[in-house]
BAGU-772292 format. One record per residue (C-alpha): residue number from 1; residue in one letter; chain; x, y, z. Coordinates in steps of 0.5 Angstrom, whole numbers. Example, Ala and Ser with C-alpha at 12.3 -4.5 7.8 and 13.67 -1.06 7.14 Angstrom:
<recs>
+-----+------+------+-------+-------+-------+
! pos ! code ! unit !    px !    py !    pz !
+-----+------+------+-------+-------+-------+
!   1 !    A !    A !    25 !    -9 !    16 !
!   2 !    S !    A !    27 !    -2 !    14 !
+-----+------+------+-------+-------+-------+
</recs>
This chain:
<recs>
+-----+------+------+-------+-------+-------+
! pos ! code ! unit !    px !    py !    pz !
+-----+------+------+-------+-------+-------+
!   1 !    X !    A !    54 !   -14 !   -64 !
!   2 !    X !    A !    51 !   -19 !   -58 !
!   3 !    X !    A !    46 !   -16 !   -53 !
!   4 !    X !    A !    48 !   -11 !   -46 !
!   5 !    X !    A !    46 !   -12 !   -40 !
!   6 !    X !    A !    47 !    -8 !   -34 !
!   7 !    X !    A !    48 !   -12 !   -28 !
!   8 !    X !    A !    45 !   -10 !   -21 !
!   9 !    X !    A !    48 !   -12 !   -15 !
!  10 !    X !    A !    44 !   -19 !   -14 !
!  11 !    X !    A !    47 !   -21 !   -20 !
!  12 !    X !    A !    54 !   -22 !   -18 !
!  13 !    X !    A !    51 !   -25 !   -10 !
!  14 !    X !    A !    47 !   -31 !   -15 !
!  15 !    X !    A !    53 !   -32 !   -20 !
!  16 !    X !    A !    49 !   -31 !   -26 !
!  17 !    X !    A !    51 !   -33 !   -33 !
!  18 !    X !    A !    50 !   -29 !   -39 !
!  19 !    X !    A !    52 !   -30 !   -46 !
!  20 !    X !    A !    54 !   -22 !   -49 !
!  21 !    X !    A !    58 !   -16 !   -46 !
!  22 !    X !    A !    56 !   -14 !   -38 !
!  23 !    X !    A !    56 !    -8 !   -35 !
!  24 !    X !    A !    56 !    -4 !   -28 !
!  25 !    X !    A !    57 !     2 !   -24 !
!  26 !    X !    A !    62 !     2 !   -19 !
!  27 !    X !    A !    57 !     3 !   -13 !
!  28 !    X !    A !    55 !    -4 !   -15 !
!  29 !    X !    A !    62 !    -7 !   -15 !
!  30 !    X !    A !    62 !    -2 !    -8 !
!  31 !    X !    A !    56 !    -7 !    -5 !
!  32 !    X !    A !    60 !   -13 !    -5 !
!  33 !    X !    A !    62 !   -15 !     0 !
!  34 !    X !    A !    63 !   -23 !     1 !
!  35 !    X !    A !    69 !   -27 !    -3 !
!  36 !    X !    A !    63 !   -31 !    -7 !
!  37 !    X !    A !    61 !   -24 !   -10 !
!  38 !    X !    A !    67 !   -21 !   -11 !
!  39 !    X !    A !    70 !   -28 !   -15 !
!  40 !    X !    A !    64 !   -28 !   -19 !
!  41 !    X !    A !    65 !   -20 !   -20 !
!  42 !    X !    A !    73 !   -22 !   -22 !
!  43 !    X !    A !    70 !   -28 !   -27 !
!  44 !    X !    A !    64 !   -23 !   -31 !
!  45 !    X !    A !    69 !   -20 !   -34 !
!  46 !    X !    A !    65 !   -15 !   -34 !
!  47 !    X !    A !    66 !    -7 !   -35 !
!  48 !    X !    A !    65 !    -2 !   -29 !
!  49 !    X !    A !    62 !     4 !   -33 !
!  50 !    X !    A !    60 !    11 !   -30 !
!  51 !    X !    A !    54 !    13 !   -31 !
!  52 !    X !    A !    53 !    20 !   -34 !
!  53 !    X !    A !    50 !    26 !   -30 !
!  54 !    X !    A !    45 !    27 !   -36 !
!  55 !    X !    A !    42 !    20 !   -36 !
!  56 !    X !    A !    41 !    20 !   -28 !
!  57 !    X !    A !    37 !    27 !   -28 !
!  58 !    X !    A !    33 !    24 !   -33 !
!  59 !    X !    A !    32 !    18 !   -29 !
!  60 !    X !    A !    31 !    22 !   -22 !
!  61 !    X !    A !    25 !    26 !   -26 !
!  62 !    X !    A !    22 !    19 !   -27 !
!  63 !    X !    A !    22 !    17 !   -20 !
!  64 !    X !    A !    20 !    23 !   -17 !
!  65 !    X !    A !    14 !    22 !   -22 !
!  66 !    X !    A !    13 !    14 !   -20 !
!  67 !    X !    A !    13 !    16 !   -13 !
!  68 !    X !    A !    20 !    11 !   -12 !
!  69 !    X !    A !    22 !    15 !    -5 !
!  70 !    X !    A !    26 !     9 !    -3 !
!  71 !    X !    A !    31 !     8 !    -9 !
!  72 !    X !    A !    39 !     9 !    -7 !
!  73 !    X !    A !    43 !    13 !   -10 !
!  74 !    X !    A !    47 !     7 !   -14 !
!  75 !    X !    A !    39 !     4 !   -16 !
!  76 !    X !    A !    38 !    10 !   -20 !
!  77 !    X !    A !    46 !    11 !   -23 !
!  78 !    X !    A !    44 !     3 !   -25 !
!  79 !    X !    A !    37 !     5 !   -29 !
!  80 !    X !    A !    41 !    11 !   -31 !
!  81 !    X !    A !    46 !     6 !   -34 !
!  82 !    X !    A !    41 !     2 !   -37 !
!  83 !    X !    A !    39 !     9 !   -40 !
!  84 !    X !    A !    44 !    10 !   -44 !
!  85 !    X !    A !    47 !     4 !   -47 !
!  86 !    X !    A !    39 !     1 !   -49 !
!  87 !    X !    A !    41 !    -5 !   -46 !
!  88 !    X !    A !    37 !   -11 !   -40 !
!  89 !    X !    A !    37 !    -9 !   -32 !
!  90 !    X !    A !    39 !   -15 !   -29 !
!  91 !    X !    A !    36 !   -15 !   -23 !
!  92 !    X !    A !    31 !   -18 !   -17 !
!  93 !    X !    A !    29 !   -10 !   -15 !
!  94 !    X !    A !    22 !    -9 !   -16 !
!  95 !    X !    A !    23 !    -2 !   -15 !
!  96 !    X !    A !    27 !    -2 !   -20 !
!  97 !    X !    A !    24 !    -5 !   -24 !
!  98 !    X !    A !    18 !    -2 !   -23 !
!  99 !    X !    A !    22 !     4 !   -25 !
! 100 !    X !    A !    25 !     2 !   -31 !
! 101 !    X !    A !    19 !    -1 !   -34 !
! 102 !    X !    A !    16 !     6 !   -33 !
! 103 !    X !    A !    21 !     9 !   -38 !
! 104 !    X !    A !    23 !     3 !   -43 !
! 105 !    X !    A !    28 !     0 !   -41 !
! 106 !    X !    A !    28 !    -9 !   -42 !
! 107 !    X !    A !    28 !   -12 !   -35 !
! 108 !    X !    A !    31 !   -19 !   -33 !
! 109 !    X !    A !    29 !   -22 !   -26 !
! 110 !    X !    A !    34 !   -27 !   -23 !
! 111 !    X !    A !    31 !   -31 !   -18 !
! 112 !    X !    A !    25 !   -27 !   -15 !
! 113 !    X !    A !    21 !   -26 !   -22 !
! 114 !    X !    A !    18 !   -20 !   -26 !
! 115 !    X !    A !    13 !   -14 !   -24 !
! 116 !    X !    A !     6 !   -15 !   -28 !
! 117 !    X !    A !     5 !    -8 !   -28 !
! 118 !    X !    A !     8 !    -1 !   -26 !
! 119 !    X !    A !     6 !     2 !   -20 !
! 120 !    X !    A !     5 !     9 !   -18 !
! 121 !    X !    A !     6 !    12 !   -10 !
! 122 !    X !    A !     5 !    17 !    -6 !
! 123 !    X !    A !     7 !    18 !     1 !
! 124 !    X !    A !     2 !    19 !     7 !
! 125 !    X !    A !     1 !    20 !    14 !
! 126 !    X !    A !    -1 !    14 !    17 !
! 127 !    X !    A !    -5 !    18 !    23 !
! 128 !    X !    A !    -9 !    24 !    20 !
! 129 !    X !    A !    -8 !    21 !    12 !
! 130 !    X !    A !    -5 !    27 !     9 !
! 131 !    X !    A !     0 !    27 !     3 !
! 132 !    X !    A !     6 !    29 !     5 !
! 133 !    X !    A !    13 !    31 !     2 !
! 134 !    X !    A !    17 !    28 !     8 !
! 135 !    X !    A !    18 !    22 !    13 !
! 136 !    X !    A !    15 !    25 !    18 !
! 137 !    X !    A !     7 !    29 !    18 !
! 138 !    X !    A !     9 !    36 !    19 !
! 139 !    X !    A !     1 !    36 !    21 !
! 140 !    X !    A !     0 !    31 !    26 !
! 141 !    X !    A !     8 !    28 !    27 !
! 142 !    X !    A !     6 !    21 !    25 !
! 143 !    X !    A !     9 !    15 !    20 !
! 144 !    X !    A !     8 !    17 !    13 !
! 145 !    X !    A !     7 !    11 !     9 !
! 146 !    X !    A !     8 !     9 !     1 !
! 147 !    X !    A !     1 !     8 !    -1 !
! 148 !    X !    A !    -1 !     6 !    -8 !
! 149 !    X !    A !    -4 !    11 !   -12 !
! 150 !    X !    A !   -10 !     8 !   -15 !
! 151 !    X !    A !   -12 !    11 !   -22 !
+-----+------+------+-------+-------+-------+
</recs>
């Protein structure tokens, strides 16, 4: 059987072309949003799958423990997708990618290139430099900012 990959978003806007079987979530199908998109979408002939409720609390642990606030809903089912199935994240999203390389899921950039290295991230004020859990510093009422963790 010839390789899987799990496409993001990007790869329908790009209009990408790859040789083995393709897959998606629904909420990537639900992003598309202009006729170019979708008629590359039509054209895959790719498979729209669910990702498993399983794969996707496993996926929330290792986001938690990156630091990777920021991911939607629809990033975390794709990597849980990507999980599942042991295939290739196509995608230009370095969060993602940043998230997928921490747990061993294969990446394929498509215009924006590769992460070197995985980061981890913190959340903290940008007033009094506390860590914090939330957007807004319950000490001082600042902007928390997603800061590298340096090891």
């Amino acid at each position: 059987m010839g390789k899987e990959f799990i496409l993001d978003t990007s790869a329908f806007i790009h209009g990408v072309k790859l040789k083995g079987r393709m897959i998606t979530i629904p909420e990537v199908v639900g992003e598309l949003k202009d006729q170019i998109s979708l008629m590359n979408f039509e054209l895959s002939g790719c498979r729209v799958e669910e990702a498993k409720e399983e794969y996707i609390s496993e996926v929330r642990k290792y986001v938690e423990e990156l630091g990777e606030f920021e991911l939607s809903e629809t990033d975390i089912k794709l990597l849980a997708k990507a999980l599942e199935l042991g295939g290739i994240l196509v995608t230009d999203d370095y969060s993602v990618q940043n998230v997928a390389s921490y747990i061993g899921i294969e990446t394929s950039p498509i215009i924006r290139g590769r992460i070197r290295e995985v980061i981890k991230w913190e959340r903290r004020c940008s007033g009094c430099g506390r860590k914090v859990d939330s957007d807004i510093c319950p000490f001082c009422g600042s902007k928390v900012r997603k800061k590298r963790v340096r090891e």
